[in-house]
C-alpha positions as protocol buffer text, in pm:
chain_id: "A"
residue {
  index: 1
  type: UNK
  ca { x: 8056 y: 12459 z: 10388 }
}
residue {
  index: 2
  type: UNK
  ca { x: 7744 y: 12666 z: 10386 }
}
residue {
  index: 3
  type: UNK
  ca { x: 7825 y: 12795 z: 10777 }
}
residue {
  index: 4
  type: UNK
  ca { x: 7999 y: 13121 z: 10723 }
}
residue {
  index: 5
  type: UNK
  ca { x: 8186 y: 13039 z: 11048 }
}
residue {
  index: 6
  type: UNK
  ca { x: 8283 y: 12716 z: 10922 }
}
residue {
  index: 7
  type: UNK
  ca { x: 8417 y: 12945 z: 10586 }
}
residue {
  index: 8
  type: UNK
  ca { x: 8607 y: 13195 z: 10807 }
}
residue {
  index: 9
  type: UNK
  ca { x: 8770 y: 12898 z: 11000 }
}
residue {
  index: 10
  type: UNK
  ca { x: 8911 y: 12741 z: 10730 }
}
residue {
  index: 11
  type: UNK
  ca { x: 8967 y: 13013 z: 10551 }
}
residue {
  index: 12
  type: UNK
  ca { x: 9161 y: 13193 z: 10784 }
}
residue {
  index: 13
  type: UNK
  ca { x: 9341 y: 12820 z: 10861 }
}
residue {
  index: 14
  type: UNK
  ca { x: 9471 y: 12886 z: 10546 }
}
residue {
  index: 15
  type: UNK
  ca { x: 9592 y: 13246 z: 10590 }
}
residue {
  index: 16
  type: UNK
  ca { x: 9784 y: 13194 z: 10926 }
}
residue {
  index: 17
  type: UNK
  ca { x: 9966 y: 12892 z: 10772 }
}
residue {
  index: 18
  type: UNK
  ca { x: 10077 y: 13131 z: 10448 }
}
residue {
  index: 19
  type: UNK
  ca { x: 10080 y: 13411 z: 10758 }
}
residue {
  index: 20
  type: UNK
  ca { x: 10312 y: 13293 z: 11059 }
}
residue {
  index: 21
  type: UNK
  ca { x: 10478 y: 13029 z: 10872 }
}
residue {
  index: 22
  type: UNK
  ca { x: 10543 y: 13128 z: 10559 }
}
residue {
  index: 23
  type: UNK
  ca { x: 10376 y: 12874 z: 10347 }
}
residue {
  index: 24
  type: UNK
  ca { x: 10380 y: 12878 z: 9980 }
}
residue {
  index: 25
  type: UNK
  ca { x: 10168 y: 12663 z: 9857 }
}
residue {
  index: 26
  type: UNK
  ca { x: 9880 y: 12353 z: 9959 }
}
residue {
  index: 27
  type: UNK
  ca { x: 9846 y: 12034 z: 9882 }
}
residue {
  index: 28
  type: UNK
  ca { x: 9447 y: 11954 z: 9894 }
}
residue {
  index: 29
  type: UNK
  ca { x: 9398 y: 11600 z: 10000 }
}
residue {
  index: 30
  type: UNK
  ca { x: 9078 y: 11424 z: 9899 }
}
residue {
  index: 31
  type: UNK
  ca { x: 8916 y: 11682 z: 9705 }
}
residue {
  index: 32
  type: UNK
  ca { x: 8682 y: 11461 z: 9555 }
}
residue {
  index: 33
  type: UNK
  ca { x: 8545 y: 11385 z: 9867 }
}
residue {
  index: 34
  type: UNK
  ca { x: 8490 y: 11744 z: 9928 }
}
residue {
  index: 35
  type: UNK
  ca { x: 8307 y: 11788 z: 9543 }
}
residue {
  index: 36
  type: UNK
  ca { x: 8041 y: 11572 z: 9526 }
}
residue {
  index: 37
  type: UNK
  ca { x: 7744 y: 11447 z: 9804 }
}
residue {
  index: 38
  type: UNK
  ca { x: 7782 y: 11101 z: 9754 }
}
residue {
  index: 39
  type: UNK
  ca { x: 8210 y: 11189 z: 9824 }
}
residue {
  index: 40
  type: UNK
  ca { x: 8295 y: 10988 z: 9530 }
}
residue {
  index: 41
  type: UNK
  ca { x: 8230 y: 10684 z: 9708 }
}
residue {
  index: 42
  type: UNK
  ca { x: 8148 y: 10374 z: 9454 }
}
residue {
  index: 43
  type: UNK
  ca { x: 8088 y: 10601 z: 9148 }
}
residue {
  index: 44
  type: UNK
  ca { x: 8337 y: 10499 z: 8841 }
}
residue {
  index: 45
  type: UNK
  ca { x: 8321 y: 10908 z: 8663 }
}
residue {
  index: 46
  type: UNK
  ca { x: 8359 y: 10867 z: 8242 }
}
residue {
  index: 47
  type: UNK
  ca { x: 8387 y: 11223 z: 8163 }
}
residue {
  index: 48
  type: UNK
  ca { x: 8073 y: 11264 z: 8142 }
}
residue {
  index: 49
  type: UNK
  ca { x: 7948 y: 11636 z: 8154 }
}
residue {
  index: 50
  type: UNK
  ca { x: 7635 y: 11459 z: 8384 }
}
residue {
  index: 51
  type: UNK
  ca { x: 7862 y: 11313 z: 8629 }
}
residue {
  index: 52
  type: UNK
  ca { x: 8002 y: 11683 z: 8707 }
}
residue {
  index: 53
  type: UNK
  ca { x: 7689 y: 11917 z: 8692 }
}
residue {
  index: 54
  type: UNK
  ca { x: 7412 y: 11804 z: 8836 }
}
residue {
  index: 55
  type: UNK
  ca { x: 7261 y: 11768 z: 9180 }
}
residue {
  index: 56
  type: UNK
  ca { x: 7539 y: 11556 z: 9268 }
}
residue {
  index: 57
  type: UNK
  ca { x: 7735 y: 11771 z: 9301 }
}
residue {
  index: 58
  type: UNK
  ca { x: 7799 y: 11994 z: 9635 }
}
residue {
  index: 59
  type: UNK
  ca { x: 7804 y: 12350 z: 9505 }
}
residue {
  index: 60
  type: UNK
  ca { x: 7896 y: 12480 z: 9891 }
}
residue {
  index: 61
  type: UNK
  ca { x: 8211 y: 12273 z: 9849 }
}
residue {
  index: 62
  type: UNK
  ca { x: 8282 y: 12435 z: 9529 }
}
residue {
  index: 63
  type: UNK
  ca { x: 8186 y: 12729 z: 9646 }
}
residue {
  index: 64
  type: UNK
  ca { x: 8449 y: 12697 z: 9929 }
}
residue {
  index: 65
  type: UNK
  ca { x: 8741 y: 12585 z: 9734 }
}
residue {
  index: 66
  type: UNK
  ca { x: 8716 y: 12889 z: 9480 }
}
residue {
  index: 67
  type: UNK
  ca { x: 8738 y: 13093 z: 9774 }
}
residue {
  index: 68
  type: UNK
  ca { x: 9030 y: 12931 z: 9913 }
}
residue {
  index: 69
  type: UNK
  ca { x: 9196 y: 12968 z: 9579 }
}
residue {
  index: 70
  type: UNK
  ca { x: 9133 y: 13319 z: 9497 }
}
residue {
  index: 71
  type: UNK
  ca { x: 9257 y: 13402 z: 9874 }
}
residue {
  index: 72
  type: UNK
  ca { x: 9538 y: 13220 z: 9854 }
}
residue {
  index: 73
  type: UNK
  ca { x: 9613 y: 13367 z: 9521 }
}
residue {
  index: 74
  type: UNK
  ca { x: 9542 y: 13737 z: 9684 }
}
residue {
  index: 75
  type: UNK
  ca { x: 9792 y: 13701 z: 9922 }
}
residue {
  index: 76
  type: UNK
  ca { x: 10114 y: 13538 z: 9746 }
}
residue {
  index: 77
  type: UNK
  ca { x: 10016 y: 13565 z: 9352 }
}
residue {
  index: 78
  type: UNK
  ca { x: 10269 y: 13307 z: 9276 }
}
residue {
  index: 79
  type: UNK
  ca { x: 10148 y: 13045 z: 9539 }
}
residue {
  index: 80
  type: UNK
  ca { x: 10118 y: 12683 z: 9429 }
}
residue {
  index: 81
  type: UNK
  ca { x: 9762 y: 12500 z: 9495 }
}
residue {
  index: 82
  type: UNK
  ca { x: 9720 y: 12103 z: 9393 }
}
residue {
  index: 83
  type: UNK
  ca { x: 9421 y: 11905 z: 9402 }
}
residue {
  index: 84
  type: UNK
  ca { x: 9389 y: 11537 z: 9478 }
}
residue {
  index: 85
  type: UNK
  ca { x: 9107 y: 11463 z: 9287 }
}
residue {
  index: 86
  type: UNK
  ca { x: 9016 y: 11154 z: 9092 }
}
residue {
  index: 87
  type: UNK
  ca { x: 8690 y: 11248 z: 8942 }
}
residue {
  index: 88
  type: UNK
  ca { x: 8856 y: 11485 z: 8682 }
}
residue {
  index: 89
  type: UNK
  ca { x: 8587 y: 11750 z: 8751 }
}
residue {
  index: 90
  type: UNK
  ca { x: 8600 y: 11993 z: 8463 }
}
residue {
  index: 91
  type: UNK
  ca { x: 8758 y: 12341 z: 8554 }
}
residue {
  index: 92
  type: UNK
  ca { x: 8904 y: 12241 z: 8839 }
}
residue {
  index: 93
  type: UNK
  ca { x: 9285 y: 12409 z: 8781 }
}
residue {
  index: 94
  type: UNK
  ca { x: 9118 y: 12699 z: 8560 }
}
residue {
  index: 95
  type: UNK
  ca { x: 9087 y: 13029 z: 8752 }
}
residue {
  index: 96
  type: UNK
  ca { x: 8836 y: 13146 z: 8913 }
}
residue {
  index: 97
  type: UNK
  ca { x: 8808 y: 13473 z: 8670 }
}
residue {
  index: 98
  type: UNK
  ca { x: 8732 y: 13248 z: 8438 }
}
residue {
  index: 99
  type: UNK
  ca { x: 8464 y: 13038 z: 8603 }
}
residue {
  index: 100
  type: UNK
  ca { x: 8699 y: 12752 z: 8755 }
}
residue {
  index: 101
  type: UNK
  ca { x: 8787 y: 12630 z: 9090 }
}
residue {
  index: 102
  type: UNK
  ca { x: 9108 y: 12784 z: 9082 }
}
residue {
  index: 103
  type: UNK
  ca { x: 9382 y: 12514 z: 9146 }
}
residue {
  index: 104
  type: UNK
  ca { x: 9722 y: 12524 z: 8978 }
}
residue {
  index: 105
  type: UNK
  ca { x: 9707 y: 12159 z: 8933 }
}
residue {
  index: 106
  type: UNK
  ca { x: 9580 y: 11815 z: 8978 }
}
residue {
  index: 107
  type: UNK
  ca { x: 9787 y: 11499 z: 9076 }
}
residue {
  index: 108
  type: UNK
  ca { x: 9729 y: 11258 z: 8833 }
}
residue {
  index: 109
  type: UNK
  ca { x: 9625 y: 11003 z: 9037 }
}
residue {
  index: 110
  type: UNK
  ca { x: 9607 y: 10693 z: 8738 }
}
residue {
  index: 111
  type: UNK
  ca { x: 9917 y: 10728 z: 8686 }
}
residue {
  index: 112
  type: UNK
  ca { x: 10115 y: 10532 z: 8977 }
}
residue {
  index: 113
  type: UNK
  ca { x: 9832 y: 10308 z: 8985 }
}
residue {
  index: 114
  type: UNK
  ca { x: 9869 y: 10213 z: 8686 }
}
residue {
  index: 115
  type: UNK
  ca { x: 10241 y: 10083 z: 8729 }
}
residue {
  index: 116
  type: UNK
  ca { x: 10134 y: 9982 z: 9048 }
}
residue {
  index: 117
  type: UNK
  ca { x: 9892 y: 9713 z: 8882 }
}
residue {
  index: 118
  type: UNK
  ca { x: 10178 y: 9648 z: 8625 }
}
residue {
  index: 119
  type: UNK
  ca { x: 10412 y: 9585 z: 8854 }
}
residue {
  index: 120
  type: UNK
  ca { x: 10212 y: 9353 z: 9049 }
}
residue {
  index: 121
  type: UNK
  ca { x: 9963 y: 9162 z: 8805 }
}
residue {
  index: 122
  type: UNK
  ca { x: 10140 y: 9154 z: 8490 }
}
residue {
  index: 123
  type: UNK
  ca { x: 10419 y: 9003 z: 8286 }
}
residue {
  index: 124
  type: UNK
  ca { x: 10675 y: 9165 z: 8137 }
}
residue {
  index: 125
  type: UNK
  ca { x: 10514 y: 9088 z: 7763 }
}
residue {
  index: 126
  type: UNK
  ca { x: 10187 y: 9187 z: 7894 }
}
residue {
  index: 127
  type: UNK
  ca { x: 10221 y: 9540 z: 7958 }
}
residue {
  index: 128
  type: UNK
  ca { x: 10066 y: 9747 z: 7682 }
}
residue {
  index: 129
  type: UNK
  ca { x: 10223 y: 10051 z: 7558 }
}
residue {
  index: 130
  type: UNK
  ca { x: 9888 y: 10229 z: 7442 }
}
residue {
  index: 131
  type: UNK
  ca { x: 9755 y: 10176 z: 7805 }
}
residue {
  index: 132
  type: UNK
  ca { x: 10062 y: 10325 z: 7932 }
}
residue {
  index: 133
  type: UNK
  ca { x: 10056 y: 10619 z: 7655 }
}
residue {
  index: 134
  type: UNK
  ca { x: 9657 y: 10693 z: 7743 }
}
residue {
  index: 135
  type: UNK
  ca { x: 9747 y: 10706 z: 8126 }
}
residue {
  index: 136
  type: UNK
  ca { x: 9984 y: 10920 z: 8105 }
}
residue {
  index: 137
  type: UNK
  ca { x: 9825 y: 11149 z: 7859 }
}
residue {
  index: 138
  type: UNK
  ca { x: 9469 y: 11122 z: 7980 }
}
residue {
  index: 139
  type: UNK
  ca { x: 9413 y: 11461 z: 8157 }
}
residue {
  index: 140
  type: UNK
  ca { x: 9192 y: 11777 z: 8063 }
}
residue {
  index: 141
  type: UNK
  ca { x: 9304 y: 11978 z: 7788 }
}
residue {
  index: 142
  type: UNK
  ca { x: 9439 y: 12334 z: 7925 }
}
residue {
  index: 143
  type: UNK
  ca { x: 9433 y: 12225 z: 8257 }
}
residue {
  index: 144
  type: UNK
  ca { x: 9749 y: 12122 z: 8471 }
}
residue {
  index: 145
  type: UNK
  ca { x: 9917 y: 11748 z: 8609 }
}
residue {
  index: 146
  type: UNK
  ca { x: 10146 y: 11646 z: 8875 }
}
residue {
  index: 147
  type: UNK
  ca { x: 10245 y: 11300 z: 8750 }
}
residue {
  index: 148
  type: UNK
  ca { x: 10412 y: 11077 z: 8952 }
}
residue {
  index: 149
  type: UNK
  ca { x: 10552 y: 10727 z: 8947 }
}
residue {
  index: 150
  type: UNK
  ca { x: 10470 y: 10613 z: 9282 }
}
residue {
  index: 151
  type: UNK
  ca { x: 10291 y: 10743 z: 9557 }
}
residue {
  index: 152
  type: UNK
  ca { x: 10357 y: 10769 z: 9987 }
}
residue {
  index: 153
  type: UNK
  ca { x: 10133 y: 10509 z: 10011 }
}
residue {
  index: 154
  type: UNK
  ca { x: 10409 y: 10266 z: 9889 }
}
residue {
  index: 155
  type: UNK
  ca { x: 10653 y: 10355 z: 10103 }
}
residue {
  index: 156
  type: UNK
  ca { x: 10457 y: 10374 z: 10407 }
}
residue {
  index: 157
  type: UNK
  ca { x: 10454 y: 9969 z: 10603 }
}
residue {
  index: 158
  type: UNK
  ca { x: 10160 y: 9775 z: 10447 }
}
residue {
  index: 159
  type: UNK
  ca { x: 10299 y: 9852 z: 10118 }
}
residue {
  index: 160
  type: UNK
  ca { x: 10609 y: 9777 z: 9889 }
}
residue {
  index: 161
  type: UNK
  ca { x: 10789 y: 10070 z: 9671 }
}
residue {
  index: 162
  type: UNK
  ca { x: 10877 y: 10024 z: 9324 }
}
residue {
  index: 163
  type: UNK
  ca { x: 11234 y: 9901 z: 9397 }
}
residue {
  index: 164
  type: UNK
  ca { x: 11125 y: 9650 z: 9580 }
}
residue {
  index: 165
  type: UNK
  ca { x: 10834 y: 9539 z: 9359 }
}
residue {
  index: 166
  type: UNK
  ca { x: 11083 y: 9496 z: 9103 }
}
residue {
  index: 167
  type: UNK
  ca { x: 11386 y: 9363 z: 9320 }
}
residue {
  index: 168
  type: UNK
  ca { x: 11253 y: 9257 z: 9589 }
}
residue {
  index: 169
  type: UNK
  ca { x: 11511 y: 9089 z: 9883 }
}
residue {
  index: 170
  type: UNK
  ca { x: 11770 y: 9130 z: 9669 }
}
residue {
  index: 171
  type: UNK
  ca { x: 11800 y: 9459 z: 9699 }
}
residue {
  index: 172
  type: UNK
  ca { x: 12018 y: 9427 z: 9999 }
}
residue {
  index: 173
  type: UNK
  ca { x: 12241 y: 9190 z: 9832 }
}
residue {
  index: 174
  type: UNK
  ca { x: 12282 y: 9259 z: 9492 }
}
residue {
  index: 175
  type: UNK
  ca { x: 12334 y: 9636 z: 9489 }
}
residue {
  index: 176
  type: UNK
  ca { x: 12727 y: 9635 z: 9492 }
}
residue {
  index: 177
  type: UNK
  ca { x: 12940 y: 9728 z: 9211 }
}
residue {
  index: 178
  type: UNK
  ca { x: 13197 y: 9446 z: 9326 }
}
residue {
  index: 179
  type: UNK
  ca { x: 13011 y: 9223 z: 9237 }
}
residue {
  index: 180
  type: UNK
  ca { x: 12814 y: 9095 z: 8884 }
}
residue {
  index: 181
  type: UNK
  ca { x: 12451 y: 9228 z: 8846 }
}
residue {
  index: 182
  type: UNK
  ca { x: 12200 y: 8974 z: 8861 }
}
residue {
  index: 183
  type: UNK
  ca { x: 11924 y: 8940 z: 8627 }
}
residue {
  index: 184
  type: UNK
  ca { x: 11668 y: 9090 z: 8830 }
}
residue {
  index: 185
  type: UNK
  ca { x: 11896 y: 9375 z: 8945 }
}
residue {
  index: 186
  type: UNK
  ca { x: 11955 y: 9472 z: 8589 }
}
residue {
  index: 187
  type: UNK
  ca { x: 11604 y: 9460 z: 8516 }
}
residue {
  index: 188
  type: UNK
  ca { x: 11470 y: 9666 z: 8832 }
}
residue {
  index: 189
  type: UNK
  ca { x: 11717 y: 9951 z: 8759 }
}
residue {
  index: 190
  type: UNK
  ca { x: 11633 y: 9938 z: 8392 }
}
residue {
  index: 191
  type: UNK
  ca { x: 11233 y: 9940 z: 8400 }
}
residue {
  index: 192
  type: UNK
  ca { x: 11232 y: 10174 z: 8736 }
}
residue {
  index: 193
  type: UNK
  ca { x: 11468 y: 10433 z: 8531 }
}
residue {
  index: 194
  type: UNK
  ca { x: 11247 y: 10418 z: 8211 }
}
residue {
  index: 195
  type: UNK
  ca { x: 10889 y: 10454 z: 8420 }
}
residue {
  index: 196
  type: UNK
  ca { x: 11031 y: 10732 z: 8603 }
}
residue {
  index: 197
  type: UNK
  ca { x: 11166 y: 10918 z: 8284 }
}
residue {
  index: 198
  type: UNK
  ca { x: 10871 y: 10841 z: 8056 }
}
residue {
  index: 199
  type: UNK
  ca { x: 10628 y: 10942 z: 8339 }
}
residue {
  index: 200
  type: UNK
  ca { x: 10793 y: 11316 z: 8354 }
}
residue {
  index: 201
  type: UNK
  ca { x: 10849 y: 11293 z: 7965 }
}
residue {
  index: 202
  type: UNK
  ca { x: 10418 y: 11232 z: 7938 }
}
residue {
  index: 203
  type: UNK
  ca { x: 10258 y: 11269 z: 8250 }
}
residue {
  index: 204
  type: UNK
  ca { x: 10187 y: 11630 z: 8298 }
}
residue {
  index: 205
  type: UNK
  ca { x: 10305 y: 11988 z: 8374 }
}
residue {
  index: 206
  type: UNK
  ca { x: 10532 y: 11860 z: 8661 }
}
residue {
  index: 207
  type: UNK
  ca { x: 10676 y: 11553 z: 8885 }
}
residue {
  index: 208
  type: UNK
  ca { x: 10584 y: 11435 z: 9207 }
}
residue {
  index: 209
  type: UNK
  ca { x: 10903 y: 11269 z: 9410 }
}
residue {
  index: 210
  type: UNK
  ca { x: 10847 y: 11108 z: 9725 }
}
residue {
  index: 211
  type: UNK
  ca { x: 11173 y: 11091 z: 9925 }
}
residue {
  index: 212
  type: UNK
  ca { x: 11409 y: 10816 z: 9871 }
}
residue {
  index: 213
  type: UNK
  ca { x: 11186 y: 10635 z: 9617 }
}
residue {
  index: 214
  type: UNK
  ca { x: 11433 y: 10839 z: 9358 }
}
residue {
  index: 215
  type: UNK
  ca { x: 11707 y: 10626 z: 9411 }
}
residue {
  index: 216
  type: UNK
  ca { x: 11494 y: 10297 z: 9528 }
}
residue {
  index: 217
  type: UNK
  ca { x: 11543 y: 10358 z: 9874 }
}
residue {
  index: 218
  type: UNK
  ca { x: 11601 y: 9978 z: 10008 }
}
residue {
  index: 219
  type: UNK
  ca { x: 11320 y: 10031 z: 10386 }
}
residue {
  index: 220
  type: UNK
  ca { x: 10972 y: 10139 z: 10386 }
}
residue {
  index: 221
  type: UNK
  ca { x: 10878 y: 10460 z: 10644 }
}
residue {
  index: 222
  type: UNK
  ca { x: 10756 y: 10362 z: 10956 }
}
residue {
  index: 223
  type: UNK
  ca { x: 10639 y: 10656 z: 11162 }
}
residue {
  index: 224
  type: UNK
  ca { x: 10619 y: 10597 z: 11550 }
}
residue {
  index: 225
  type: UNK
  ca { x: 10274 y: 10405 z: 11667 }
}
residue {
  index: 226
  type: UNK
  ca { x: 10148 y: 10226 z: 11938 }
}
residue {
  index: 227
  type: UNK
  ca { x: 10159 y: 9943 z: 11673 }
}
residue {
  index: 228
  type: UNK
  ca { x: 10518 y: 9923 z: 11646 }
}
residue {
  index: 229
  type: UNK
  ca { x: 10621 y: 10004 z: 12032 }
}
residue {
  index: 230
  type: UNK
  ca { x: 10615 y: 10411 z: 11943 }
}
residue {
  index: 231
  type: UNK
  ca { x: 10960 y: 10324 z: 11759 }
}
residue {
  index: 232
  type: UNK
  ca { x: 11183 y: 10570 z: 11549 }
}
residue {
  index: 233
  type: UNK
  ca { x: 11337 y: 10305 z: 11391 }
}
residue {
  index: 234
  type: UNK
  ca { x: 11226 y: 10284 z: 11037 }
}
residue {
  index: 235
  type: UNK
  ca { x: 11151 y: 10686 z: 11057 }
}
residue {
  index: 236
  type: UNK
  ca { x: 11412 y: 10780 z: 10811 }
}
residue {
  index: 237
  type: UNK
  ca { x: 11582 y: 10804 z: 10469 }
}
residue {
  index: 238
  type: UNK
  ca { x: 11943 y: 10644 z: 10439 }
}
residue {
  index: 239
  type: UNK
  ca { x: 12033 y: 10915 z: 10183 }
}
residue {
  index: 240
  type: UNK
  ca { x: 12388 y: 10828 z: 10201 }
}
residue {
  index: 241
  type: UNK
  ca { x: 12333 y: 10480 z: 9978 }
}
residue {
  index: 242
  type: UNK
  ca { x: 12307 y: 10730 z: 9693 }
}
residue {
  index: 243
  type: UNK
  ca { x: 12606 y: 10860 z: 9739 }
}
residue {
  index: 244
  type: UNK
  ca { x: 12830 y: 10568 z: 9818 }
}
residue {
  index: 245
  type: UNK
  ca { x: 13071 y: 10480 z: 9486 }
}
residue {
  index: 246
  type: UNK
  ca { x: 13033 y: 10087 z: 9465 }
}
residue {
  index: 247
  type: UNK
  ca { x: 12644 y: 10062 z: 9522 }
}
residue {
  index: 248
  type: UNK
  ca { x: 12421 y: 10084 z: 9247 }
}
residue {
  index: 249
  type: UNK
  ca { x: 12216 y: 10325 z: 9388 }
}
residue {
  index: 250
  type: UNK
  ca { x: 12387 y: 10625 z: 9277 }
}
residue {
  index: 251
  type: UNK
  ca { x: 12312 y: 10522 z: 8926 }
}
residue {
  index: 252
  type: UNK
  ca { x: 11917 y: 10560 z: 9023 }
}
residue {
  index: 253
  type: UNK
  ca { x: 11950 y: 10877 z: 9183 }
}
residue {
  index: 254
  type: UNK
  ca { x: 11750 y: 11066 z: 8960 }
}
């Protein structure tokens, strides 16, 4: 990040998207990587002031990004710029008048992993409500979340989404209204409901939906890949389950 024609590449990457294409906003992915020398790579941060300002750090990076940010604010004042970063480097979504790195606002990373863990290595009666109320409220005072209840990563093959976490196979049988709920039906709508609405009730400054996972969508994304024959197959949303009357997916469409 110290080459200035490494700076005017991206830099001007970032222009002709906002440019030609009228982009509005960026999503920076792996900004941690991007902040520190050793890229975050087996370091656990405590919010320690050390862990942020020190020789650690790569000021060229930093450097870089408030650039980026105070260009992209230049051109479109009202654009939107999120960081992925898990380090919770102070600053970061402060402006750069004021000394920041000028993002609008962090993803709040903890947050679906959190469930995630839940979901997966946890009863019911083990899930502790002042965990879940320090996630979701852990975050840098003045400075801006995206929270979100699950991530792409879940719905992408490899991985299972919330629904299914909680449902499992029987969410292709047990989603009609014809027939009685069964007990883990009822209890997959009811605890995917209440994490979604007490995730935008705590989380942050604004939620993160990842298509289809709003209404449990019942497949995973599969994007075309020599691994799976280049196939379009699973490349798609079924968004018309949420609006079918006698499935119980239009009851999760939120």
């Amino acid at each position: 990040y110290a080459n200035w024609e490494v700076l005017r590449f991206l830099l001007s990457n970032l222009r002709y998207w906002m440019d030609e294409f009228m982009f509005d906003g960026f999503r920076f992915d792996g900004v941690t990587s991007m902040l520190y020398n050793h890229h975050g790579i087996n370091m656990s941060f405590t919010g320690s002031y050390k862990e942020y300002f020190g020789l650690d750090t790569d000021v060229d990076a930093v450097v870089y990004l408030m650039l980026a940010n105070h260009l992209m604010h230049k051109l479109l004042p009202e654009a939107t710029v999120v960081a992925e970063d898990v380090s919770g480097m102070p600053v970061l979504c402060r402006s750069v008048d004021e000394g920041g790195v000028g993002f609008d606002y962090r993803l709040a990373m903890a947050i679906p992993d959190r469930w995630i863990d839940y979901l997966k290595n946890k009863d019911d009666l083990e899930w502790s409500m002042s965990g879940i109320a320090h996630t979701l409220t852990n975050r840098r005072y003045t400075e801006k979340c995206i929270a979100y209840a699950e991530s792409h990563d879940q719905s992408i093959v490899g991985d299972k989404a919330m629904a299914f976490l909680l449902m499992d196979k029987e969410m292709y049988t047990g989603m009609s209204d014809l027939q009685p709920a069964s007990i883990t039906v009822d209890r997959g709508i009811a605890l995917q409901k209440m994490i979604h609405f007490i995730t935008m009730a705590l989380g942050g400054d604004g939620y993160l939906n990842f298509m289809g996972n709003e209404f449990g969508h019942p497949e995973w994304i599969d994007f075309p890949r020599e691994g799976n024959n280049w196939s379009y197959d699973k490349c798609r949303r079924q968004w018309s389950l949420a609006d079918i009357d006698h499935l119980r997916d239009k009851d999760r469409n939120a």
